[in-house]
C-alpha positions as CSV (number, residue, x, y, z in Angstrom):
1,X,-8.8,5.1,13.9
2,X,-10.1,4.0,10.4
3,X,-7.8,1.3,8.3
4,X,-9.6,-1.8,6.8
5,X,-7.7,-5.3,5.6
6,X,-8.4,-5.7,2.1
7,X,-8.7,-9.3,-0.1
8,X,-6.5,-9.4,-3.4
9,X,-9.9,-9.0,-5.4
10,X,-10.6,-6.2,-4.1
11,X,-7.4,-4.9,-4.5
12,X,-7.7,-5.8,-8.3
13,X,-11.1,-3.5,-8.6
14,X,-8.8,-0.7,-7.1
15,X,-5.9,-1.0,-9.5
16,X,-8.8,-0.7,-12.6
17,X,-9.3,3.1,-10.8
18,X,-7.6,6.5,-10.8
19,X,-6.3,7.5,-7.2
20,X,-4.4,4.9,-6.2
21,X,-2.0,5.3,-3.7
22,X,-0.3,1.4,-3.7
23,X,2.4,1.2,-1.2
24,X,5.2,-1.7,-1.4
25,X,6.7,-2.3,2.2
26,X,8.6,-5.0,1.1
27,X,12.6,-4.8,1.0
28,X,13.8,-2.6,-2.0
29,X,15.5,-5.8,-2.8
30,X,11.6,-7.8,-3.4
31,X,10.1,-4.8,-4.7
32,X,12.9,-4.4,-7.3
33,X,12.4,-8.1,-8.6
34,X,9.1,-8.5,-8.8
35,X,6.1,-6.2,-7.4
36,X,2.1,-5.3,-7.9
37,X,2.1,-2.6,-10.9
38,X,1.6,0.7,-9.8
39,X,3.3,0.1,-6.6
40,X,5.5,2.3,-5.1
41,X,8.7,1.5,-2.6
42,X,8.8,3.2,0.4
43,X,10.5,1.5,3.8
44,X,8.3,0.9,6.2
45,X,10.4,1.6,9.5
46,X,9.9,5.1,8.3
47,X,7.1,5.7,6.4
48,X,5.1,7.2,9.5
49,X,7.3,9.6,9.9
50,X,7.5,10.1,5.7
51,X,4.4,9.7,4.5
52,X,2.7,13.3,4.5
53,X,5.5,13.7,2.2
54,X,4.5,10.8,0.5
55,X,0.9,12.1,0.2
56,X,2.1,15.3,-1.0
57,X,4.3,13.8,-3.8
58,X,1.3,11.8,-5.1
59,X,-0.8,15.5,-4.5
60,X,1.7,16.9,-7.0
61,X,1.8,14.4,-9.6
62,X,-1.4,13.6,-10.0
63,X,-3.2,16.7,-8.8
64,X,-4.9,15.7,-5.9
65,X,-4.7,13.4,-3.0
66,X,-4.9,9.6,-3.6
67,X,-8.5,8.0,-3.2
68,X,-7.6,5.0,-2.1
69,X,-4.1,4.1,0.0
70,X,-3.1,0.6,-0.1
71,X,0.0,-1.0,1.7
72,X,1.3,-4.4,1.5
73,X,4.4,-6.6,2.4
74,X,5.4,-9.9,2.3
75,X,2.3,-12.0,4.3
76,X,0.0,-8.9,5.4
77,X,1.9,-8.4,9.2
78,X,3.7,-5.3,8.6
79,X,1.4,-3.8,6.4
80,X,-1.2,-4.3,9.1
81,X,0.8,-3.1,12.0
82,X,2.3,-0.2,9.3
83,X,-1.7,0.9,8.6
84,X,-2.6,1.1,12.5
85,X,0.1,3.6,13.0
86,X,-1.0,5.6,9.9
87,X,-4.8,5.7,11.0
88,X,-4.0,6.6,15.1
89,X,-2.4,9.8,13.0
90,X,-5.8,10.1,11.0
91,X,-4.6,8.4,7.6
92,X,-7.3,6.0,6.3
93,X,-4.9,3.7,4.8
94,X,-5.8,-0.1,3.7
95,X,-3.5,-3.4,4.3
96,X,-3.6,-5.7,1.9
97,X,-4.9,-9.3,3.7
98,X,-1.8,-11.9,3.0
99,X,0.5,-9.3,1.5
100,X,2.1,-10.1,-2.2
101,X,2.4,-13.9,-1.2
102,X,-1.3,-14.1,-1.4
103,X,-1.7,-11.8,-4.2
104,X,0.8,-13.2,-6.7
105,X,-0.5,-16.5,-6.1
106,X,-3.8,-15.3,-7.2
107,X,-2.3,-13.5,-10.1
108,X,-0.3,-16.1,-11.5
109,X,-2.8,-19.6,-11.0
């Protein structure tokens, strides 16, 4: 099982790179009103089951696979639980510690 919990700093040295897979697990609702750039929507009560599709549509559009995936969510609980389940299935996937909360309130102080 490989996932690590990620601090909004580092997140910011990974949005400066190419390869990012950044994963919004918020609703579509959130994610439509305000979200990290470069983020994509996916729900998370299915993106286990979704996301070697998920890996493959980011495959195909950028030409390979993503070097670094990221989730997040609103405080950092789903996208924790949401990046277990992905590395049991082999994935090494990142949460982002404190989810958007913390990360916006970095971005915007």
């Amino acid at each position: 099982m490989n996932y690590q919990v990620i601090s909004e700093k580092t997140l910011s040295h990974y949005l400066e790179m190419p390869g990012l897979l950044l994963v919004d697990l918020r609703s579509r609702e959130d994610y439509g009103k305000n979200h990290i750039p470069g983020a994509i929507w996916q729900d998370w009560e299915h993106i286990v089951d979704e996301f070697s599709g998920l890996l493959a549509g980011f495959e195909t559009d950028h030409g390979t696979l993503p070097a670094h995936i990221v989730l997040y969510c609103d405080s950092g609980h789903i996208s924790l639980i949401t990046a277990r389940d992905l590395a049991v299935r082999g994935y090494p996937v990142m949460s982002l510690n404190g989810g958007f909360h913390r990360w916006h309130g970095q971005t915007v102080s």
